[in-house]
VMD Tcl script that builds the backbone (N, CA, C; Angstrom):
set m [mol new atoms 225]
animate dup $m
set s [atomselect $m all]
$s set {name element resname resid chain x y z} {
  {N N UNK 1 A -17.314 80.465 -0.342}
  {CA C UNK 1 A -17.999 79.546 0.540}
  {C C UNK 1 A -17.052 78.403 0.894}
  {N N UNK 2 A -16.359 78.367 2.342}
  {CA C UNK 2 A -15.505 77.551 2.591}
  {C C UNK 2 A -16.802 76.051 2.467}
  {N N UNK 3 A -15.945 74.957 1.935}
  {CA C UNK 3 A -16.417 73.527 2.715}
  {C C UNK 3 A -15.413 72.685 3.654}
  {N N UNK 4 A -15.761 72.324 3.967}
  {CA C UNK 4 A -15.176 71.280 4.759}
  {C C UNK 4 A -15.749 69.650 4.940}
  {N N UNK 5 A -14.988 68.999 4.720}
  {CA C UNK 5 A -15.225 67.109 5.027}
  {C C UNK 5 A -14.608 66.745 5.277}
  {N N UNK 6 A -15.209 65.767 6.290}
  {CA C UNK 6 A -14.489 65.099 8.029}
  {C C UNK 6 A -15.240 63.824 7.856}
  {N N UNK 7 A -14.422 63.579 7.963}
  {CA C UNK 7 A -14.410 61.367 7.665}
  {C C UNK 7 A -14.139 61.211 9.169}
  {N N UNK 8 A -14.905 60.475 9.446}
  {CA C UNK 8 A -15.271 60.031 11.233}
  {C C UNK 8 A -15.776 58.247 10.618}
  {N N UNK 9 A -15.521 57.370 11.858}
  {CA C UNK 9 A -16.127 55.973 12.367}
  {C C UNK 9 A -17.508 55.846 12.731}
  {N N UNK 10 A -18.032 55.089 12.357}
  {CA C UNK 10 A -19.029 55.479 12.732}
  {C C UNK 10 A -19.448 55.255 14.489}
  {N N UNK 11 A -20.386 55.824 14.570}
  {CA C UNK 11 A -20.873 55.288 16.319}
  {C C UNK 11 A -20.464 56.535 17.003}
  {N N UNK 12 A -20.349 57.274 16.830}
  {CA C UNK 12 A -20.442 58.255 17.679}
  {C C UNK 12 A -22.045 59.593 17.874}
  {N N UNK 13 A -21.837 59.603 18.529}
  {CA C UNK 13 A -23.496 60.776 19.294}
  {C C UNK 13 A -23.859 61.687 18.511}
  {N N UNK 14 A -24.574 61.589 17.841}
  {CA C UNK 14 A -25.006 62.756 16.978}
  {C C UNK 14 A -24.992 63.952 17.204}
  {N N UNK 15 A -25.227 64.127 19.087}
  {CA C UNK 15 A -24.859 65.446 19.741}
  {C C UNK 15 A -23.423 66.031 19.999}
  {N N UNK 16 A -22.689 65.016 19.507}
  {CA C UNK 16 A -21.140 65.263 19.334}
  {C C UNK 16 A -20.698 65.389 18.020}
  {N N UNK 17 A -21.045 65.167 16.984}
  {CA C UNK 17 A -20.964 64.631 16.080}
  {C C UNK 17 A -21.567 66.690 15.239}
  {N N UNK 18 A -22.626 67.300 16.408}
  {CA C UNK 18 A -23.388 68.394 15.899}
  {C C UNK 18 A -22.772 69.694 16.569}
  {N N UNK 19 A -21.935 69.475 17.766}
  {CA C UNK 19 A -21.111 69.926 18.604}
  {C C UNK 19 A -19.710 70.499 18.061}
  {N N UNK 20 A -19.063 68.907 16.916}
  {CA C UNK 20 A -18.138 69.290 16.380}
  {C C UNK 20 A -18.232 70.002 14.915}
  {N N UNK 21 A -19.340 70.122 14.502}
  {CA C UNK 21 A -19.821 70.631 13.371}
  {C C UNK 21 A -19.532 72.596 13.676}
  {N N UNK 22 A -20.370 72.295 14.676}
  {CA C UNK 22 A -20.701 74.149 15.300}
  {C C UNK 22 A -18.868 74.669 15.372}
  {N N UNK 23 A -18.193 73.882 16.051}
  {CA C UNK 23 A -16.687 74.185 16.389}
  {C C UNK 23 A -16.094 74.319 15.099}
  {N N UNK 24 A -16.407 73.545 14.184}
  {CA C UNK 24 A -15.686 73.557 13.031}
  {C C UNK 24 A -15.625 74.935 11.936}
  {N N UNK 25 A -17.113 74.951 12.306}
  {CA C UNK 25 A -17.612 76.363 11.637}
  {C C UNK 25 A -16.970 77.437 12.288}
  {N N UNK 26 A -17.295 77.585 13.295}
  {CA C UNK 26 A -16.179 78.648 13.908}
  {C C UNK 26 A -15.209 78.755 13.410}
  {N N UNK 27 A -14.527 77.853 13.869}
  {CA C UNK 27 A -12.864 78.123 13.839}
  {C C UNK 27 A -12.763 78.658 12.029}
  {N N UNK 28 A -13.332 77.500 10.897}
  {CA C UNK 28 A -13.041 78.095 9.844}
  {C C UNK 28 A -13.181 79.831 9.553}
  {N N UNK 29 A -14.541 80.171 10.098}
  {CA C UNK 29 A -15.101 81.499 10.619}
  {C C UNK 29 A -14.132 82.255 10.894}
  {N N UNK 30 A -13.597 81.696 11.779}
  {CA C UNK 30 A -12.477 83.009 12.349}
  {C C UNK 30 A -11.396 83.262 11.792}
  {N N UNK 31 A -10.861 81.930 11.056}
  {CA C UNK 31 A -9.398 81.545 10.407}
  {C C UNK 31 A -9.442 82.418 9.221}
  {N N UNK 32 A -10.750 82.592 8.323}
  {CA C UNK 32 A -11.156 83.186 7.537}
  {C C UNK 32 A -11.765 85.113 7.460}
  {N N UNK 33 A -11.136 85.526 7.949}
  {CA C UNK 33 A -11.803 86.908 8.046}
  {C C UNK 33 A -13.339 87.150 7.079}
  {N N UNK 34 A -12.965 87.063 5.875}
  {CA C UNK 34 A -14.295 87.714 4.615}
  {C C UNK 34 A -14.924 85.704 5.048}
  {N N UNK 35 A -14.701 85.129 5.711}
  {CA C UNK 35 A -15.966 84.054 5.525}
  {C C UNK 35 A -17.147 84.044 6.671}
  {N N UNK 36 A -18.437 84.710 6.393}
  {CA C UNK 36 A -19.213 84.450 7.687}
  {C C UNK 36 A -19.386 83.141 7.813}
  {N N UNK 37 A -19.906 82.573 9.006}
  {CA C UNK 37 A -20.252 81.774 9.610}
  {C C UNK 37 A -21.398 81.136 8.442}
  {N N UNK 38 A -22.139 81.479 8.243}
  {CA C UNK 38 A -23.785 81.383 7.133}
  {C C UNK 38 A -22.939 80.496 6.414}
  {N N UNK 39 A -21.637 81.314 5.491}
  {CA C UNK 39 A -21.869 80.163 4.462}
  {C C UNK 39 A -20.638 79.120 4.426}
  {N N UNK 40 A -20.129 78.828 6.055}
  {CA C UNK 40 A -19.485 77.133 5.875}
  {C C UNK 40 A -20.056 76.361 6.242}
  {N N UNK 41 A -19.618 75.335 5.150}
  {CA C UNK 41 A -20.434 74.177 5.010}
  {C C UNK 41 A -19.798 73.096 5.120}
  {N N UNK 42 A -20.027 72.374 6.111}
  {CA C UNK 42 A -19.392 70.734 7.085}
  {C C UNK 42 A -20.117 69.691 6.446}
  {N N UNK 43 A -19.137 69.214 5.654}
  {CA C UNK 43 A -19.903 67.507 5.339}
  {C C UNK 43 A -19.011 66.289 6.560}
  {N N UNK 44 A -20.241 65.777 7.113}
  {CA C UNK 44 A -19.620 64.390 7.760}
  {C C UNK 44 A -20.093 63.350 6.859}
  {N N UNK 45 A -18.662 62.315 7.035}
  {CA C UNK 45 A -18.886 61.713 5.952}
  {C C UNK 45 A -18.532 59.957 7.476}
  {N N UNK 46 A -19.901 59.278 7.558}
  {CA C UNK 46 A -19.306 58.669 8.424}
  {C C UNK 46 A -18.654 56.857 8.265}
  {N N UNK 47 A -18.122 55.815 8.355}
  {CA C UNK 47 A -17.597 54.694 7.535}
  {C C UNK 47 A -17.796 53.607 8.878}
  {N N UNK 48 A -17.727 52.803 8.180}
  {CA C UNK 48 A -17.545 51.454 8.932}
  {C C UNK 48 A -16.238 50.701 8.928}
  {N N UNK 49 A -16.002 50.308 9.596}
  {CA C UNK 49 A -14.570 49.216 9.897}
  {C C UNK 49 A -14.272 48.726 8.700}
  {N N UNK 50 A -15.164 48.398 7.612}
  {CA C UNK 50 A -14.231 47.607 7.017}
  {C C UNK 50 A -14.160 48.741 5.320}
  {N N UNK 51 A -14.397 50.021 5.663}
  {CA C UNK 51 A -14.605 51.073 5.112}
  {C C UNK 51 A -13.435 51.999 5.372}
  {N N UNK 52 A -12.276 51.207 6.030}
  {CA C UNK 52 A -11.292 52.182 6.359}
  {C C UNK 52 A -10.313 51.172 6.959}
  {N N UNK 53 A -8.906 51.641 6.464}
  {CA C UNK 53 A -7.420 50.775 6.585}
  {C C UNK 53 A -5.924 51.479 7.476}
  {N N UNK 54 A -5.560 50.878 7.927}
  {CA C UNK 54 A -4.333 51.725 8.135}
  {C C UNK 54 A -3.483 50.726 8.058}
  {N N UNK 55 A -2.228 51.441 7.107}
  {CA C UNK 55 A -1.127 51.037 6.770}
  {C C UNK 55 A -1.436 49.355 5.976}
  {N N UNK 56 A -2.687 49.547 5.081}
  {CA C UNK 56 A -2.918 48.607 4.360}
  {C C UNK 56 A -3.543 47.316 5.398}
  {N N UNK 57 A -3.816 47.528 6.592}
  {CA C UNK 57 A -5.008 46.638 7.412}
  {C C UNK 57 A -5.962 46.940 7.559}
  {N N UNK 58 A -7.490 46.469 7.883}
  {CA C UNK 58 A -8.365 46.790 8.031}
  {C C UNK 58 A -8.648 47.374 8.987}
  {N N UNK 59 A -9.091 48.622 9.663}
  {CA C UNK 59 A -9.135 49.194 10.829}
  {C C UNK 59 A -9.471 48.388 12.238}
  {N N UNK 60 A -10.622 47.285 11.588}
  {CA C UNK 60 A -11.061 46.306 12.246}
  {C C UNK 60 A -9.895 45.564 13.054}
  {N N UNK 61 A -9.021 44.786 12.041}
  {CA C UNK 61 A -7.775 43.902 12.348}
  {C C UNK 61 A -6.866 44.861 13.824}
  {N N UNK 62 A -7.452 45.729 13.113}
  {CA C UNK 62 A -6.255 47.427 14.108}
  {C C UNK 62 A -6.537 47.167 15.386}
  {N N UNK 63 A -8.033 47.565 14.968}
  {CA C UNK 63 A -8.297 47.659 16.639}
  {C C UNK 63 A -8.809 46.449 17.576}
  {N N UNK 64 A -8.337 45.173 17.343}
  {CA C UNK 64 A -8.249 43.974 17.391}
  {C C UNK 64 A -7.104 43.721 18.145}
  {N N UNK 65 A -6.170 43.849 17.010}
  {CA C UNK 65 A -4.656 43.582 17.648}
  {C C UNK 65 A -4.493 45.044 18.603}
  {N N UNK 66 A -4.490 46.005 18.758}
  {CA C UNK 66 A -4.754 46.783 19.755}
  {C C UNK 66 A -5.054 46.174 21.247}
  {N N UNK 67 A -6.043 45.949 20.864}
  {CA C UNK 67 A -6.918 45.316 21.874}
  {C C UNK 67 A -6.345 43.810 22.534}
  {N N UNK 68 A -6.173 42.452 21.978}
  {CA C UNK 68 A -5.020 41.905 22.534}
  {C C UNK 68 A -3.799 42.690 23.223}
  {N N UNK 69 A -3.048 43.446 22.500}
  {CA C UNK 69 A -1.728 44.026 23.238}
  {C C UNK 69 A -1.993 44.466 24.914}
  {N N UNK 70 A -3.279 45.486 24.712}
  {CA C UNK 70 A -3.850 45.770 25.799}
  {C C UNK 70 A -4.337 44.787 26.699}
  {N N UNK 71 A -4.731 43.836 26.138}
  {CA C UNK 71 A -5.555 42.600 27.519}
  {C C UNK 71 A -3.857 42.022 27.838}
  {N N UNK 72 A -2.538 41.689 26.840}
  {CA C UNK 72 A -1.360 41.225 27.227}
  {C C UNK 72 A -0.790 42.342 28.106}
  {N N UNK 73 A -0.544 43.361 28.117}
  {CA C UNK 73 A -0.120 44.848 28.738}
  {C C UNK 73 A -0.413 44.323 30.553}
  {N N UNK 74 A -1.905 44.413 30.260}
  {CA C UNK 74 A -2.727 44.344 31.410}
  {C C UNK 74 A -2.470 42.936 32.754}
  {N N UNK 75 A -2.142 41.867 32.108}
  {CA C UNK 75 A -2.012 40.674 33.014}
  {C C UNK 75 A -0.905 40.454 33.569}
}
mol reanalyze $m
mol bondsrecalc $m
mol representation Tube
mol addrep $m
């Protein structure tokens, strides 16, 4: 019984969110010859900003300074 867990942000569409579930299964499905479809199993696991870092910043700070660069980029 393959599993699988996918750490996602939160805020995204549950209909996307159920979309990428179905895709996921597949593909493991197929990647897997002896695994039917029935028994993989997709955990979403979903976090908040201050539930997730990159390169030791808060994702928050990330997409912050991101976001300045872009409004400086832009003018």
């Amino acid at each position: 019984m393959p599993i699988v867990t996918i750490s996602l942000m939160r805020g995204r569409d549950p209909e996307k969110i159920q979309d990428m579930i179905r895709g996921v299964s597949r593909a493991i499905a197929d990647a897997l010859d002896d695994a039917p479809i029935e028994t993989v199993r997709v955990m979403v696991h979903e976090m908040e900003d201050h539930q997730y870092g990159v390169g030791g910043v808060a994702i928050a700070e990330v997409k912050a300074e991101r976001a300045r660069r872009a409004a400086g980029e832009a003018s």
